[in-house]
C-alpha positions as CSV (number, residue, x, y, z in Angstrom):
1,X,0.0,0.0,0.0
2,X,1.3,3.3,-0.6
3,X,1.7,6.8,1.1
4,X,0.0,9.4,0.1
5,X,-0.1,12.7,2.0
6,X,-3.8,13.7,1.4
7,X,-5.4,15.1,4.2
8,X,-9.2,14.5,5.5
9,X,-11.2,16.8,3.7
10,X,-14.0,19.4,4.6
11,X,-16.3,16.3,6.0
12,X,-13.6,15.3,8.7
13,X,-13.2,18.7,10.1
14,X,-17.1,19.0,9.8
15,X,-17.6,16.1,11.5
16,X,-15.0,17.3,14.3
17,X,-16.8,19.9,15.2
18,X,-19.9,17.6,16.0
19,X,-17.9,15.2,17.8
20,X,-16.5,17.8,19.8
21,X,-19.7,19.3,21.1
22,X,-22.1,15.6,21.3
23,X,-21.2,13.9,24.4
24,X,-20.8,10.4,24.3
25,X,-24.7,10.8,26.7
26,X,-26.9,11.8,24.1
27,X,-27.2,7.6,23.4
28,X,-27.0,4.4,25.2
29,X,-23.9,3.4,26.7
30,X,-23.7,-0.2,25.4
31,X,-25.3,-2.7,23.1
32,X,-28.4,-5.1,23.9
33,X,-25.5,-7.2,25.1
34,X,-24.1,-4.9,27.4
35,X,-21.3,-4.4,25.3
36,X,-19.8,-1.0,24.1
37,X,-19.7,-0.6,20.5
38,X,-16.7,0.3,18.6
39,X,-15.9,1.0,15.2
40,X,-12.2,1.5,13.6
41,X,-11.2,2.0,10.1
42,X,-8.6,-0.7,10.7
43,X,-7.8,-3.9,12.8
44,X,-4.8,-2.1,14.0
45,X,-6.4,0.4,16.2
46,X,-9.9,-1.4,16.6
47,X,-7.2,-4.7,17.8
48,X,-5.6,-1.3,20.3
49,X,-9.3,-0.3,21.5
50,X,-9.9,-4.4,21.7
51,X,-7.1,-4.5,24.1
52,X,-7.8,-2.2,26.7
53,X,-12.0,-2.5,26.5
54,X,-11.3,-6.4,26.9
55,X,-14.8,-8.1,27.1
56,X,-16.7,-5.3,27.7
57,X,-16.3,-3.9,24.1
58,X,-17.6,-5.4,20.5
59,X,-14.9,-4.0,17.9
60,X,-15.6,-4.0,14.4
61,X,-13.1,-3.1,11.7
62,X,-13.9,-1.7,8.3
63,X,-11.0,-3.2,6.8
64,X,-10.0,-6.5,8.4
65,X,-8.7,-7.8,5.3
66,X,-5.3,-8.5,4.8
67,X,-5.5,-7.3,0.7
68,X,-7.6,-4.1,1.5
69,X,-6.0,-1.0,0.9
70,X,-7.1,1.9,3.1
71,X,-5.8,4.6,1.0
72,X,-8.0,3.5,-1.8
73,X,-11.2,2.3,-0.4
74,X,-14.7,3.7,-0.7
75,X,-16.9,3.4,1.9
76,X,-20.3,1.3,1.2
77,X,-23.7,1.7,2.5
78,X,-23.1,-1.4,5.0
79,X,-20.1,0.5,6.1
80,X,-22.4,3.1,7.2
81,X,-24.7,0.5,8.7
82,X,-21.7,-0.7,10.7
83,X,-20.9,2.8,12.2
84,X,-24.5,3.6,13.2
85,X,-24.9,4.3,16.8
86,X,-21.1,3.4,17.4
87,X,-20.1,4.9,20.7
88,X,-16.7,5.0,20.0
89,X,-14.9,5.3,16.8
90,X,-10.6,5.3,16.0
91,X,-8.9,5.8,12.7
92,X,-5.5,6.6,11.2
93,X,-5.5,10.2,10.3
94,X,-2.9,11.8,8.6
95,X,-3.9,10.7,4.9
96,X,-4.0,7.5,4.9
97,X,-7.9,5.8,5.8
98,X,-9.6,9.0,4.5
99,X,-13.1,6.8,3.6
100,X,-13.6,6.7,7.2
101,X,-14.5,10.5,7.6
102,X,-17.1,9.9,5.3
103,X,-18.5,7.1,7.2
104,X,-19.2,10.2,10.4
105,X,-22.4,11.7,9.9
106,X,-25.4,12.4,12.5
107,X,-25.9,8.8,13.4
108,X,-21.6,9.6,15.1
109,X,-22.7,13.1,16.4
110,X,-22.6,11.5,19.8
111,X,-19.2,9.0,20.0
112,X,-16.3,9.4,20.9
113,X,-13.2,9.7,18.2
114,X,-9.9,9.0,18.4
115,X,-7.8,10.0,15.7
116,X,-4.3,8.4,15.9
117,X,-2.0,10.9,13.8
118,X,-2.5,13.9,15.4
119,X,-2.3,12.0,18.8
120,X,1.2,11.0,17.4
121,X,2.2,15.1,17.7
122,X,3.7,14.2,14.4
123,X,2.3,16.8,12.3
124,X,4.1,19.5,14.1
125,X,5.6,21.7,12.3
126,X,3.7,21.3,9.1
127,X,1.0,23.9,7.7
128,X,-1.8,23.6,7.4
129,X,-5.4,24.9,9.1
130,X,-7.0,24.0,12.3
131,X,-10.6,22.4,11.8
132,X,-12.8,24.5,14.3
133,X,-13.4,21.5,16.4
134,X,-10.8,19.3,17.9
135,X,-10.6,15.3,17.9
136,X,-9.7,13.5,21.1
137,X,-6.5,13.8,21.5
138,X,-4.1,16.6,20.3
139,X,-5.6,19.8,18.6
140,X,-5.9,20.2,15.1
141,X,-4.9,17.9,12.0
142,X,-1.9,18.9,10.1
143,X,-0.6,17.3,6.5
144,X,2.2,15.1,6.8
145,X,5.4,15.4,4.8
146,X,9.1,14.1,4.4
147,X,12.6,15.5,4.4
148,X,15.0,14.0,1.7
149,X,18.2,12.9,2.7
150,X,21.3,12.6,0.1
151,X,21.9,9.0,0.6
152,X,18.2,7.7,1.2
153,X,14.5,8.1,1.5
154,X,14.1,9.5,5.3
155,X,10.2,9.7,5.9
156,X,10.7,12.3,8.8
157,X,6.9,12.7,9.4
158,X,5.2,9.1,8.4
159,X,1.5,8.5,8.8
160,X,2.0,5.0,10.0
161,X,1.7,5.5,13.2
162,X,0.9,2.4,14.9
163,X,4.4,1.2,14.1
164,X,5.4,4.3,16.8
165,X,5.4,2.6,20.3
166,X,4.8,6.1,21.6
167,X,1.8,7.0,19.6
168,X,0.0,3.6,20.2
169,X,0.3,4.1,24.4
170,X,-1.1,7.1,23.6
171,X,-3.8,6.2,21.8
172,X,-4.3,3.1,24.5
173,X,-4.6,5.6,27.5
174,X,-7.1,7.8,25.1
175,X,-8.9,4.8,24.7
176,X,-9.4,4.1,28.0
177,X,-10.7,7.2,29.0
178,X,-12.5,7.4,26.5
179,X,-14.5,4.3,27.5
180,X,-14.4,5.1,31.1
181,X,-16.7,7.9,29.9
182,X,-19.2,6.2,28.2
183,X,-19.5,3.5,30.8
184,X,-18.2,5.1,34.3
185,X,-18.4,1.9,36.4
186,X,-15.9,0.5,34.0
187,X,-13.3,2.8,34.0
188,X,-11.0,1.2,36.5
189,X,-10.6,-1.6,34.3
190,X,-9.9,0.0,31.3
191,X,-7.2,2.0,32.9
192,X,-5.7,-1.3,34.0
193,X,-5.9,-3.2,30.8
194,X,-4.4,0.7,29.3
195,X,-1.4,-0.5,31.9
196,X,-1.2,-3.9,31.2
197,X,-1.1,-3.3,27.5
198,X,1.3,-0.4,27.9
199,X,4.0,-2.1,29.5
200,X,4.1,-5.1,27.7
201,X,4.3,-2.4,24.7
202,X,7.1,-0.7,26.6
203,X,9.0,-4.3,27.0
204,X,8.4,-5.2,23.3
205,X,9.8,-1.6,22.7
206,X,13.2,-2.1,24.7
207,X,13.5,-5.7,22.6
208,X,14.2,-3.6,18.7
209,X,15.5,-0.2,20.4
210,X,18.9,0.0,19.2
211,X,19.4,-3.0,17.5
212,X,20.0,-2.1,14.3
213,X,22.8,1.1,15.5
214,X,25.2,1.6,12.5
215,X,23.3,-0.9,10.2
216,X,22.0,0.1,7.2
217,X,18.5,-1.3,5.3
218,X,16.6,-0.4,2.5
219,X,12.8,-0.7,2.1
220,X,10.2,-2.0,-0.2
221,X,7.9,0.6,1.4
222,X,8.7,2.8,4.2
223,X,5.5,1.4,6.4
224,X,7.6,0.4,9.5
225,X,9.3,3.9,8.9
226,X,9.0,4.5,13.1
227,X,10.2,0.5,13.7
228,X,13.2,1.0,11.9
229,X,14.0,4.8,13.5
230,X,13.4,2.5,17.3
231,X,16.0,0.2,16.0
232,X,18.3,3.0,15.1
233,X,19.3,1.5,11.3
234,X,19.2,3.7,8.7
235,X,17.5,3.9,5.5
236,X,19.1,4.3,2.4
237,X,16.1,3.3,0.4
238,X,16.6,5.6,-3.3
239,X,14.4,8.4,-2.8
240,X,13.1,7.8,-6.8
241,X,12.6,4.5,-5.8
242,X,10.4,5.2,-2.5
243,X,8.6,7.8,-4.8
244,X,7.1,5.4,-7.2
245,X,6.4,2.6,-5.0
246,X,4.3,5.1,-2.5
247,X,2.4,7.0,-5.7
248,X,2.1,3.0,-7.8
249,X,4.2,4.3,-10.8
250,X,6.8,2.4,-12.7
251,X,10.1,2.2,-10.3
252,X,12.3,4.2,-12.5
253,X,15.4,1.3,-13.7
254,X,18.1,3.7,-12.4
255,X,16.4,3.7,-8.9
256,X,16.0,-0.4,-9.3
257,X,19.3,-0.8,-10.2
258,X,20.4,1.2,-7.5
259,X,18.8,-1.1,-5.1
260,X,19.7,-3.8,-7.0
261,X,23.6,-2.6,-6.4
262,X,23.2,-2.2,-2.5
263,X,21.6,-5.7,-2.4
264,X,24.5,-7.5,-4.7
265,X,27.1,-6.0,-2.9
266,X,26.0,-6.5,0.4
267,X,25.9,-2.7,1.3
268,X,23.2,-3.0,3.2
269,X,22.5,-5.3,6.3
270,X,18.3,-6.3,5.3
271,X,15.3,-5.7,3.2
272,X,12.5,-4.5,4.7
273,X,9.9,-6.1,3.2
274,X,6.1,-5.1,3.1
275,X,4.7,-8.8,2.6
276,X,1.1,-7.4,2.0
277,X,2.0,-5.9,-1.0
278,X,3.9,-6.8,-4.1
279,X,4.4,-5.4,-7.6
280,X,7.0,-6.8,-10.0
281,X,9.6,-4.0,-8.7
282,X,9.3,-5.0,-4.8
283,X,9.1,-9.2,-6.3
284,X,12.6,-8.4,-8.2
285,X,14.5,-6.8,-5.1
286,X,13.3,-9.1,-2.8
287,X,14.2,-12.1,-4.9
288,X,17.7,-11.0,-5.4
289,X,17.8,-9.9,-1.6
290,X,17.1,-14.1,-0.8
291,X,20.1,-15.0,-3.7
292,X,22.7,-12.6,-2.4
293,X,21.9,-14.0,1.3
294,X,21.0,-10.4,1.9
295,X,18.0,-11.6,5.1
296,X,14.6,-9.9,4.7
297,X,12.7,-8.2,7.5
298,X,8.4,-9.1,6.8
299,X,6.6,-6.7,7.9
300,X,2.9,-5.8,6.9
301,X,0.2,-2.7,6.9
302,X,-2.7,-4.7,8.9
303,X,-3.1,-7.6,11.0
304,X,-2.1,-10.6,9.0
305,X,-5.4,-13.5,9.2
306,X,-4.7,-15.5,12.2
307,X,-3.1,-12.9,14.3
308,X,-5.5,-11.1,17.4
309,X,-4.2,-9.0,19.1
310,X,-1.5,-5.8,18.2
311,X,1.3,-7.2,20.7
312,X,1.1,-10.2,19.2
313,X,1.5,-9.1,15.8
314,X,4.4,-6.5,16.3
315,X,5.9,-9.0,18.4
316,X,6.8,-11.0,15.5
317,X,7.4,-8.0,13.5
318,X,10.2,-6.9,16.0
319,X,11.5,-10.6,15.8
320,X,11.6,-10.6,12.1
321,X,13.7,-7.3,12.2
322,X,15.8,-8.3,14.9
323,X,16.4,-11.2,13.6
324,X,17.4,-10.1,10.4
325,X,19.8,-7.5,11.8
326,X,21.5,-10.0,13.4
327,X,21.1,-8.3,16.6
């Protein structure tokens, strides 16, 4: 899947303002069953939300297959079904699941929203104007952009949050006071499964951080951007090359061969790999990556089927990486 630094348009900072003023009271707390519906653009943040709401939550993502794309999807009318009466909904932000905003209407007035990228702070610094109301979290929603480096493709400000351990204890501790709100007698649980989840996070974190000092990688996307910074490698992915990938362009054959060069002749320690996605470019490198013994990292946008949870998804992740590294 690629990047593309479109922002939410006039109907997320519309919708803002309503969330803002609606409180979370205007509707009914939970489900017939009791439980507290949830609704995410992803089953990254809706496996976050599942985390720390535990039983007492129903999660339902939009895009819960492996092959969807998020940038490119289109909301249907039994995506708007599913986000009726929701009482708490989470999305990416920053670009990247912008069908979700169109999915907020009156039915959302009253939920809660989390959105992830400005939570992340990682828009600072970038231009761009304040919608009039503001999203749970941190103010405002700002476009993401990059910095080029010489040598390499350095996403400085990457929507892919999730892969920030920062951002997602964030997001966890949002969560859970967000559903401590809508269901008061609650709330000391959700703070607790917030800790619970957040320090396992904060163990998983100290396994990558600094693994990957003085190693270099390049990238067949630059999804795990925030992984890889954790691990302190660095990226020397062609910028032409990250270009085309991220807008789904022909990979221009000085950029390939570039990569192709850093592969043969062992100037880099891994490919990162984005498994989810392939195109005859990304096929090519990682091929010669496995015959030049040159170990690839797997890493992919969503949870893979058969995974549950986010820990144990990034936990193999942060294997794969480490692993590869040789750290």
């Amino acid at each position: 899947m690629t990047v593309r630094n479109a922002l939410l348009g006039a109907v997320a900072a519309a919708t803002a303002v309503a969330l803002t003023a609606c409180g979370a009271q205007d509707t009914p707390a939970a489900n017939d069953d009791g439980k507290i519906k949830v609704v995410a653009s992803t089953n990254v943040w809706g496996s976050v939300v599942q985390a720390v709401g535990g039983d007492a939550v129903q999660v339902t993502a939009i895009i819960d297959d492996p092959s969807g794309d998020p940038h490119s999807y289109e909301s249907t009318p039994s995506d708007l079904a599913t986000v009726r009466d929701a009482k708490l909904v989470i999305f990416n932000g920053g670009g990247y699941d912008d069908f979700f905003a169109t999915l907020l209407g009156p039915e959302t007035e009253g939920a809660k929203k989390i959105e992830a990228f400005p939570v992340s702070g990682k828009a600072s610094g970038h231009d761009e104007p304040e919608p009039s109301g503001e999203p749970s979290g941190e103010p405002g929603h700002e476009e993401p952009g990059h910095e080029e480096g010489e040598e390499g493709h350095d996403h400085a400000v990457n929507e892919h949050v999730w892969y920030d351990f920062e951002t997602v204890r964030k997001v966890a501790d949002q969560a859970a006071a967000d559903l401590g709100e809508i269901a008061p007698d609650k709330k000391s649980t959700f703070e607790a499964n917030a800790e619970d989840f957040t320090t396992k996070l904060t163990e998983l974190e100290q396994r990558v951080e600094g693994k990957g000092a003085g190693k270099k990688v390049v990238a067949t996307e630059p999804v795990a951007h925030y992984l890889l910074d954790t691990a302190g490698v660095e990226d020397v992915t062609p910028e032409s090359f990250a270009d085309a990938v991220e807008n789904e362009t022909d990979i221009p054959a000085a950029a390939l061969a570039d990569v192709t060069r850093l592969i043969e002749q062992k100037q880099v320690g891994a490919l990162v790999n984005n498994a989810q996605t392939e195109n005859a470019g990304t096929k090519q490198v990682v091929d010669q990556a496995k015959a030049a013994g040159v170990p690839v990292a797997e890493v992919t946008e969503t949870l893979p089927e058969g995974v549950t949870g986010y820990l144990e998804w990034m936990t193999k992740q942060v294997d794969s990486l480490v692993g590869a590294l040789g750290a």
